[in-house]
N, C-alpha and C positions, 0 to 999 in steps of 0.2 A: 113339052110333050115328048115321052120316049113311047119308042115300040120293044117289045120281044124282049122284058126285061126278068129276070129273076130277082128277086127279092127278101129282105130278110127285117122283120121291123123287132122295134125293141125300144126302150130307153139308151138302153146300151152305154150304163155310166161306169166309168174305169172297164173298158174294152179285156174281159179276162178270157180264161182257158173257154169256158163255157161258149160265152162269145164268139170267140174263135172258129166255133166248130159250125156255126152257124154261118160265117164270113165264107168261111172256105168250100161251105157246100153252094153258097150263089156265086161265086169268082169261080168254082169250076161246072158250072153249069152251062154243058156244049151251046154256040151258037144263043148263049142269052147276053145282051148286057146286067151288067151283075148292077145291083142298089144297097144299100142299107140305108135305112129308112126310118129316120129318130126324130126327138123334137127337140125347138130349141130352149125349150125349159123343161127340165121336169116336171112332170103331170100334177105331184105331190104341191108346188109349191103355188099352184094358180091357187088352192083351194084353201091351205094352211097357214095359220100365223107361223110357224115352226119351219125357216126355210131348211131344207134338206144341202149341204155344200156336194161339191160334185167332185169326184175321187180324179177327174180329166177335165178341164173344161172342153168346151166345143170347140175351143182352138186346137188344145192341146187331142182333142176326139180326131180332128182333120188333120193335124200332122201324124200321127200316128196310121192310120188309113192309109194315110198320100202313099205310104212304102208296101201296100200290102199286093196291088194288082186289082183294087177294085174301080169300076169305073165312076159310078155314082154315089154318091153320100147327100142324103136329103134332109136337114133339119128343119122341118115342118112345122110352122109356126104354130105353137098353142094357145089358146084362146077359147073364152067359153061357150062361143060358137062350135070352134074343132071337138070340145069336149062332149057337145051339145048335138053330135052326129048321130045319125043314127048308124049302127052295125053296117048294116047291107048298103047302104047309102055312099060308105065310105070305100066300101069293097067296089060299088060300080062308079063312082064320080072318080074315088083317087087313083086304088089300085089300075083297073080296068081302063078308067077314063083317062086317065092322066098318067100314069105309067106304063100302060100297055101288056097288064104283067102274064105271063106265061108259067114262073113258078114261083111258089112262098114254102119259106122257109124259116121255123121260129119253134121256141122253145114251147112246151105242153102246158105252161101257165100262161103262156099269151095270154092278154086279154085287149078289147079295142074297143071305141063306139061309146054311144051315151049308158052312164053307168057300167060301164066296163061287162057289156050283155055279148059281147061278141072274141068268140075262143075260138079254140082249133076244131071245137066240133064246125062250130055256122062255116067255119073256113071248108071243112071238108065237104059240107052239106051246099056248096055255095061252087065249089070248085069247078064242076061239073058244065053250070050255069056261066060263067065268065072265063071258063077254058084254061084256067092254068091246072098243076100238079100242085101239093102241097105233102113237105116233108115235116114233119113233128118231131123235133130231139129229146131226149130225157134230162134233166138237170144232170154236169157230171160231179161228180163228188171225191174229196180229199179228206182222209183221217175222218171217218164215218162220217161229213158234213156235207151240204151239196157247196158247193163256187158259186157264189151269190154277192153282188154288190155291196149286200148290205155286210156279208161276214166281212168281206174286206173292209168295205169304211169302218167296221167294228176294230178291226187288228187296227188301220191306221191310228184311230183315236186312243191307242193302247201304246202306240209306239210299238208296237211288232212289227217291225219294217221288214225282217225278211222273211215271216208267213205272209204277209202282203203281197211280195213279188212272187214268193212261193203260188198263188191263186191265182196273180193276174199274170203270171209267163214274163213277168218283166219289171223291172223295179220301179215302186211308186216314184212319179218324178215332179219336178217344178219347173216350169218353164217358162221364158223371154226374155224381154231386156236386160243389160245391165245396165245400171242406172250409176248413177253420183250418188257415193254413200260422206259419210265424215272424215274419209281418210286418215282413220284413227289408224287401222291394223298397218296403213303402208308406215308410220312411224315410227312403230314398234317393231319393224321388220317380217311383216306379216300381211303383205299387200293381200284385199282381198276384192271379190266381185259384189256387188248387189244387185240385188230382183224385188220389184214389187207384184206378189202374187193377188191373179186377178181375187175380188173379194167372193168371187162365186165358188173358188176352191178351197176344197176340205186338207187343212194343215192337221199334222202329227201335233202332239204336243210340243208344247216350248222347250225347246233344248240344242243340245248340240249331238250331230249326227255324222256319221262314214259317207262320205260321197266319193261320186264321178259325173264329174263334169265336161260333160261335150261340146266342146266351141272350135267350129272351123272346122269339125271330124279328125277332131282329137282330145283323147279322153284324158281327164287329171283327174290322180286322188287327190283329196281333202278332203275337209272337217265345213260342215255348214252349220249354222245357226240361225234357229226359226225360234220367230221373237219380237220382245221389243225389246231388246239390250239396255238392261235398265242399272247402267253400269255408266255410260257413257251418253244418254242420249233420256228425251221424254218423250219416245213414241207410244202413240195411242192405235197405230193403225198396225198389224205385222210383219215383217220384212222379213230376207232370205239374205244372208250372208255367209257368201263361201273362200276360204282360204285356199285356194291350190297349192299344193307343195310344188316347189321345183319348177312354178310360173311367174312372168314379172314382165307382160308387155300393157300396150294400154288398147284397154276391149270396151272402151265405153261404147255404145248404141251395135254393138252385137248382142246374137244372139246366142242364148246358152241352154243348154239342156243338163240340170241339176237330178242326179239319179241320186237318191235318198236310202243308203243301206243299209244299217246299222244306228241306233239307243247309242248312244255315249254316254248322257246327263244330261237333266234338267237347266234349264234358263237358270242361273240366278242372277243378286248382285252381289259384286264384289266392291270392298274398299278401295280399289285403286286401279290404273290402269295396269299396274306392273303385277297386280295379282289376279287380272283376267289371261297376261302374257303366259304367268306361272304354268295354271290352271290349262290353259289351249295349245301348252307345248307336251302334257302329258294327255291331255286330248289327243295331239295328233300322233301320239306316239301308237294309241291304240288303232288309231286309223290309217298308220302306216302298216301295220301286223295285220288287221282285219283284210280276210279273205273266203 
């Protein structure tokens, strides 16, 4: 149970510009504890054979947050029960009841409740009634489009890596472990990291990419490869392989933070190990210039 909360709800997948504007109006709202207020699945995927991948996972949603000055982050379990609420119902058990809220704040297509019957109007028409303020923002918009999750997951899926970070204020990234890969590249004098991205996350195409990689709070360029390296290996599942230039310590069970900047090429295979070396030494060359 919180009291005297401000609030901001949403799906809120790949945390972008838009988002932002919404974040920053409960974090500076005097004398409230600030919330943002999501779920822990997408609404789309309870009801769809077609699951939707998510541009952040919820891991990757709460480390991203953790730096921002907000107090609360609520991923509210879904369920067809939750879906199955009614409008008003939700405004007085969860907002009201449960959060104790004072102000909301959300984007003008909000919607909430069973059959998605509850908007910013009921919000407004309701405000009154449960004592908070409610501010409504407009969608903002880039190169005549609005900043929408889905435009971004569209550029991802395109390999537009940097209108990507262009919308979300920050470079699409991969994040966790480093894991035990084949220790193919440390032999070929190309030591690199691996990651198995969670399977809920929305990958670029297969290929190889301009990175920066953050481990320990320090950034490296290199070259990543998202894939199943079918050159060397018979993976059925996709991995994240990054080469750092000018790295060579042992980072197994750290954590990384893989910033995704630039298309290079597509996945292929190659006849040999020494013509994937060829190939990823003029790779990095582009990924040494790329700026």
């Amino acid at each position: 149970m919180l009291t005297d909360t401000a609030v901001t709800l949403g799906k809120f997948d790949g945390f972008h510009l838009g988002h932002r504007e919404l974040l920053d109006d409960v974090i500076k709202a005097e004398g409230l504890t600030s919330v943002v207020f999501t779920f822990d699945l997408n609404p789309h995927n309870l009801f769809s054979e077609r699951e939707i991948k998510l541009i952040d996972t919820n891991d990757e949603r709460s480390l991203l947050l953790s730096s921002t000055g907000l107090d609360y982050l609520i991923d509210y379990p879904f369920t067809k029960e939750t879906a199955d609420t009614e409008p008003e119902a939700f405004v007085r058990n969860v907002l009201a009841g449960q959060l104790g809220v004072k102000h909301i704040a959300v984007g003008r297509d909000f919607t909430f409740g069973k059959g998605g019957r509850g908007n910013v109007e009921l919000l407004s028409k309701l405000s009154s009634k449960y004592g908070f303020t409610l501010k409504v923002y407009d969608k903002l918009c880039a190169d005549g489009g609005v900043i929408s999750s889905t435009r971004i997951r569209e550029c991802i899926e395109r390999g537009e890596m940097e209108e990507a970070a262009r919308l979300l204020g920050r470079p699409y990234w991969i994040t966790g472990e480093i894991i035990h890969g084949n220790a193919i590249g440390r032999t070929v004098g190309m030591p690199t990291i691996n990651q198995r991205p969670d399977d809920t996350k929305l990958l670029p195409p297969f290929g190889v990419y301009v990175s920066d990689t953050l481990i320990d709070g320090k950034l490296y360029r290199g070259i990543t490869n998202i894939g199943l390296k079918p050159t060397v290996g018979t993976e059925t599942r996709p991995g994240v392989e990054t080469w750092l230039f000018d790295f060579d310590r042992d980072v197994y069970g750290e954590f990384a933070i893989v910033n995704i900047l630039s298309f290079v090429r597509h996945e292929k295979k190659f006849n040999s190990v020494d013509e994937v070396k060829t190939q990823v030494m003029k790779d990095a060359e582009k990924a040494r210039a790329w700026h």
